[in-house]
C-alpha positions in Angstrom: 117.9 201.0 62.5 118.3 198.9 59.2 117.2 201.0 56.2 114.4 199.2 54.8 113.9 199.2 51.0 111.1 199.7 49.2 110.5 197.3 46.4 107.9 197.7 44.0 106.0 194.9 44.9 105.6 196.9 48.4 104.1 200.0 46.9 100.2 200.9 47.8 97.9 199.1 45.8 95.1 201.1 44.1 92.6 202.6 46.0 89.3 200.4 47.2 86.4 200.0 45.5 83.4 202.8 45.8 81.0 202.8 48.4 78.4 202.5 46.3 79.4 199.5 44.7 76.7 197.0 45.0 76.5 193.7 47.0 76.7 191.6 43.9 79.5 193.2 42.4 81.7 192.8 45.9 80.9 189.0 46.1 81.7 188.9 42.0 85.2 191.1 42.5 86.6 188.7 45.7 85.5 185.5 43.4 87.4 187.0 40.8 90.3 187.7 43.0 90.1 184.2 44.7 89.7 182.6 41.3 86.5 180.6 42.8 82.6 180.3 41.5 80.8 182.6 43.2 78.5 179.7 44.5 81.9 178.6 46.3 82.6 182.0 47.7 79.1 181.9 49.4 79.8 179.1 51.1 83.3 180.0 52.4 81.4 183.0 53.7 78.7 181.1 55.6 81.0 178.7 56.7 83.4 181.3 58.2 80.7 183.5 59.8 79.4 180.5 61.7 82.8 179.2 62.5 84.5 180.3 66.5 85.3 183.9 64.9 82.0 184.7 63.6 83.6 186.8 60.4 80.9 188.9 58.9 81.2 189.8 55.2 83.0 192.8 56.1 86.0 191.2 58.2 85.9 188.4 54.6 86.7 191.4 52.7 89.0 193.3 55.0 90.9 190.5 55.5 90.9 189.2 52.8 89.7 185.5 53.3 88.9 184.5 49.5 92.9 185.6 48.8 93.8 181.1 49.6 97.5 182.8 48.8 97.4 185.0 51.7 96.5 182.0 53.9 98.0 179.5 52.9 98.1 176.8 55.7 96.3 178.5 58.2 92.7 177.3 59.6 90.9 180.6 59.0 88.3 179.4 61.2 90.6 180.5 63.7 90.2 183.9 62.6 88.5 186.3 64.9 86.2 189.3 63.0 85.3 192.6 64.2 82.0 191.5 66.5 84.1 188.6 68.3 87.1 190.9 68.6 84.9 192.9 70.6 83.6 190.1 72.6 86.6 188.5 73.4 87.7 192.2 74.6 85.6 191.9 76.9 85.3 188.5 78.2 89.5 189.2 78.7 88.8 192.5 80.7 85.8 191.7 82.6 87.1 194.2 85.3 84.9 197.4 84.0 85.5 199.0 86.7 89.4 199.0 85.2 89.2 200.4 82.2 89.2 204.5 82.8 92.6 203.9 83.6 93.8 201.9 80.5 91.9 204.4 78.4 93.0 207.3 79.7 96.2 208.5 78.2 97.3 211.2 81.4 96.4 208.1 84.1 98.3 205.1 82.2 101.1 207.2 81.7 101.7 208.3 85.3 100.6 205.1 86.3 103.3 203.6 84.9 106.0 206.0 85.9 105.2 205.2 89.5 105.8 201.8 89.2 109.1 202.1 87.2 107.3 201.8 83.9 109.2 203.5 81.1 106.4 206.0 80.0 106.6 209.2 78.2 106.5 211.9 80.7 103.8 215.0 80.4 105.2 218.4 80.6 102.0 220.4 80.1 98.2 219.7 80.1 95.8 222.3 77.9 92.4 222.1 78.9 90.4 225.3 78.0 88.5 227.0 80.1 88.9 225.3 83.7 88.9 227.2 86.4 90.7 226.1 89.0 94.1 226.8 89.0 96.9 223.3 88.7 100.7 222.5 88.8 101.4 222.6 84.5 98.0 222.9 83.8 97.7 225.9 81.0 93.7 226.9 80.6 93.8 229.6 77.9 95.1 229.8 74.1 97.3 232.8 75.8 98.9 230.3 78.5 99.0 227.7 75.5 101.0 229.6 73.4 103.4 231.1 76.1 104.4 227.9 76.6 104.7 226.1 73.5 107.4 229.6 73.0 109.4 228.4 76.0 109.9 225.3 74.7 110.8 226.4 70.7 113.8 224.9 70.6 112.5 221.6 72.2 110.9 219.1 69.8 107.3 218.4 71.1 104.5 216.2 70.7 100.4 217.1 71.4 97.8 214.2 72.0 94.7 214.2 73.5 94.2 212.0 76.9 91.7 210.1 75.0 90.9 209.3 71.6 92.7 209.8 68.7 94.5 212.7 66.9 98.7 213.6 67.1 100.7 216.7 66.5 104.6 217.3 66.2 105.8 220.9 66.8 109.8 222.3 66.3 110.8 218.7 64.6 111.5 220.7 60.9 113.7 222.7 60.9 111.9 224.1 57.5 109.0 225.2 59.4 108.5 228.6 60.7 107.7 227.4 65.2 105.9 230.6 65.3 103.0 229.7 62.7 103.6 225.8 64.1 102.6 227.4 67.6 99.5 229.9 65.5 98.4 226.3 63.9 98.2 224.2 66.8 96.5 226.7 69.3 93.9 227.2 66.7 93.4 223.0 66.6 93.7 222.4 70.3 91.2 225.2 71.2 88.5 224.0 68.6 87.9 221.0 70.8 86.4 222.0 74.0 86.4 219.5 76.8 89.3 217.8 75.3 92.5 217.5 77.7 95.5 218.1 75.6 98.4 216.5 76.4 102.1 218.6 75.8 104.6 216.1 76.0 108.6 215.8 74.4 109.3 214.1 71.5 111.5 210.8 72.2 114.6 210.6 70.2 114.5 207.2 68.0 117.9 205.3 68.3 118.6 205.8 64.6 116.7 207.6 61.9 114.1 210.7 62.2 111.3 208.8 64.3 110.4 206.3 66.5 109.1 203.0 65.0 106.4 201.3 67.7 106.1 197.8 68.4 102.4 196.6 68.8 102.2 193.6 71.2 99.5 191.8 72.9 99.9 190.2 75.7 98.4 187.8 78.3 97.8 187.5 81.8 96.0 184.9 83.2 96.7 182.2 86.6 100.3 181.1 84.4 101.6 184.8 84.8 102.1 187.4 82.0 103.4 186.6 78.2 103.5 188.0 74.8 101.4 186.7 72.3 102.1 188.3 69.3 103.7 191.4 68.1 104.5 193.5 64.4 106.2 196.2 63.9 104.9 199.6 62.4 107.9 200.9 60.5 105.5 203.0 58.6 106.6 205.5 55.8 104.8 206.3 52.9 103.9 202.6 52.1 102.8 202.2 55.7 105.0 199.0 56.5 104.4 196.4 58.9 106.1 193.7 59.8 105.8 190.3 61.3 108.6 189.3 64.0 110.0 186.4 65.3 109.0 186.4 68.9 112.4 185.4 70.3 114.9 186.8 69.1 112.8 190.2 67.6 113.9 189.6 63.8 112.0 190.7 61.3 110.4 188.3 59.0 108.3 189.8 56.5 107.5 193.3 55.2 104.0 194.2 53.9 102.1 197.2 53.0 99.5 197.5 55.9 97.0 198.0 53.4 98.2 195.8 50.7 99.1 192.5 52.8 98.9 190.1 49.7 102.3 192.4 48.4 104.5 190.6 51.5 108.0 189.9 50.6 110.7 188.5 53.0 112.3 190.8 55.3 116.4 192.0 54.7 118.1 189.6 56.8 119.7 192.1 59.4 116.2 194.1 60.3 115.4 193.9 63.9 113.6 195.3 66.6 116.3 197.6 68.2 116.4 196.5 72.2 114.2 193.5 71.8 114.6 191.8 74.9 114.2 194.9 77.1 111.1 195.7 74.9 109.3 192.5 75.1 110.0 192.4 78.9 108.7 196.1 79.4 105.3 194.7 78.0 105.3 191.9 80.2 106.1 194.0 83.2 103.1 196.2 81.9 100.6 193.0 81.6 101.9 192.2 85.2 101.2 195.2 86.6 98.0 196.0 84.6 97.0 192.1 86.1 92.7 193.2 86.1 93.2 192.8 81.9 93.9 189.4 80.6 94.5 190.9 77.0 96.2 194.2 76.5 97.6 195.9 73.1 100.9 197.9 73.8 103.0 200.3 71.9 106.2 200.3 72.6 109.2 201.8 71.1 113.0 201.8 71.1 113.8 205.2 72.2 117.4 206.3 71.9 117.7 205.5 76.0 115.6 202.4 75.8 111.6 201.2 75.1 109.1 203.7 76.1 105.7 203.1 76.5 103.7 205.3 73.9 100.0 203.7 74.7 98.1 200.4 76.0 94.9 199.6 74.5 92.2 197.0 76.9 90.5 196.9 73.2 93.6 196.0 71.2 93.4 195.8 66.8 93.3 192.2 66.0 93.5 193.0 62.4 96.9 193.9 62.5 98.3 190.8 64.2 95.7 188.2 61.8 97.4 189.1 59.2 100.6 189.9 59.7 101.0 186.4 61.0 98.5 184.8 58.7 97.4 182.8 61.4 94.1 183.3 63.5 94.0 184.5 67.4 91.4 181.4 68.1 94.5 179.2 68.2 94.0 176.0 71.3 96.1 178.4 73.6 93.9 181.5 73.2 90.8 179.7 73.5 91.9 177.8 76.7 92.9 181.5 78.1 89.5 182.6 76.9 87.8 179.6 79.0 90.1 180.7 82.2 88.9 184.7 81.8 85.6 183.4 81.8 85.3 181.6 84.4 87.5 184.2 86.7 84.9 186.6 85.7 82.0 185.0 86.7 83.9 184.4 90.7 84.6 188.4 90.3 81.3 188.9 89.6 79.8 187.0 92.4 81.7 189.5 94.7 80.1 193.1 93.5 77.5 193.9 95.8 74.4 194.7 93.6 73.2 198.0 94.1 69.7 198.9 95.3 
């Protein structure tokens, strides 16, 4: 992969305003920052929260709406906000009865294996205190830590099957494996009920780690597409950056938190195995068909993409303004009007209890 420099322009900005900064002195800041009257500022704000996205004061300021640089060009109107992100989550992915499987990290990931799905495979499941016995299923910080020493030499990553929270074990060579293993048997067993998943780490086809790809995609009666996608080269500046859908290329590099600092991308940076990664996501979209709208990470593993998660609830955020354009464009709206009205004929079929 294409060393990426760091310009200064790219470095973090300085931290966010307190908490406890008052209403009055937020709306005052962003006027200052968008170089409007506040009376002006009010009304983009009241415009925008009644427009299709329905962007409360917090998306304005997250995003970034008063910064007319930053969107330049684009209708922010077609900007979706937190509240219709949720909405339009599940309007897309009416199927309810669907989502456990999306969600849960242990039952994507073998799903996709058995249908030819590149997917990172699961060597070990920690669950604490079970019972029953189970094929790789360790139950006890003794069994935990037995295995993690089997594997010392093997570089090794631990997720939970939901929610959020990643370690890497026996990838520093600096680092002593026997107080990594001490560490992360003490972290594992202070979340009861959690299912820990022990899995290898994939080999990135350059550099010292994998650099994910979130897409969303579509699937509705035309079949499955991509609908946007940035990359998450990450780092200390946290970098993302937008693509061109064809071909993969990067186009522009931004702090995630500091997307006003954009500059254009190096001319040669590009999604390693682009076409094989963009078709594993619409192979995923196909086969996950009950979801209209999906997020996906994907990587380019040193043997090819690899799915590292799917998301039925994908970040918006990341895509709004990576592309400075808003997800209410014509084409997502007409998609939005089909999901609809499939929902309502699913929901005609479930027989209502009682």
């Amino acid at each position: 992969m294409t060393a990426v420099p760091i310009l200064p322009a790219l470095r973090r900005s300085p931290r966010p305003a307190s908490g406890d900064e008052s209403l009055v002195a937020r709306l005052a800041r962003m006027a200052a920052a968008g170089g409007v009257p506040l009376s002006r500022l009010l009304a983009d704000i009241a415009g925008l929260a009644l427009a299709a996205g329905h962007v409360g004061l917090a998306d304005y300021e997250r995003l970034r709406l008063y910064d007319a640089a930053l969107w330049d060009g684009a209708d922010r109107r077609e900007i979706a906000g937190a509240w219709q992100g949720r909405r339009i989550a599940r309007i897309a992915n009416f199927r309810r009865d669907c989502l456990a499987l999306a969600n849960d990290r242990l039952a994507a990931s073998a799903y996709f294996a058995a249908h030819g799905l590149p997917a990172i495979p699961t060597l070990a499941v920690f669950h604490a205190g079970l019972a029953a016995p189970g094929a790789n299923l360790l139950r006890t910080r003794d069994e935990l830590r037995q295995f993690l020493a089997a594997h010392i030499h093997q570089p090794l990553v631990v997720r939970p099957a939901e929610g959020e929270g990643v370690r890497t074990l026996f990838a520093d060579y600096g680092l002593d494996p026997h107080v990594e293993i001490d560490r992360l048997v003490e972290w594992a067993a202070d979340a009861p009920g959690v299912s820990w998943l022990i899995q290898p780490r994939i080999a990135p086809p350059s550099g010292d780690r994998l650099t994910p790809v979130r897409l969303l995609t579509l699937a509705g009666e035309r079949g499955a597409k991509v609908l946007r996608a940035a990359w998450r080269l990450g780092g200390r500046d946290d970098l993302v950056a937008s693509l061109d859908l064809r071909t993969g290329a990067a186009l522009t590099l931004a702090p995630a938190a500091a997307p006003q600092r954009a500059q254009a991308a190096p001319p040669d940076l590009a999604v390693p195995d682009w076409a094989a990664l963009k078709a594993t996501a619409v192979e995923g979209a196909r086969l996950l068909g009950q979801f209209g709208l999906l997020g996906w990470d994907i990587a380019a593993g040193a043997a090819g993409p690899v799915i590292l998660g799917v998301d039925p609830a994908p970040d918006l955020d990341l895509h709004q303004l990576a592309d400075r354009r808003g997800l209410l464009e014509p084409e997502f709206r007409a998609f939005l009007a089909e999901r609809r009205r499939a929902g309502a004929e699913w929901r005609k079929t479930v027989t209502p209890r009682g």
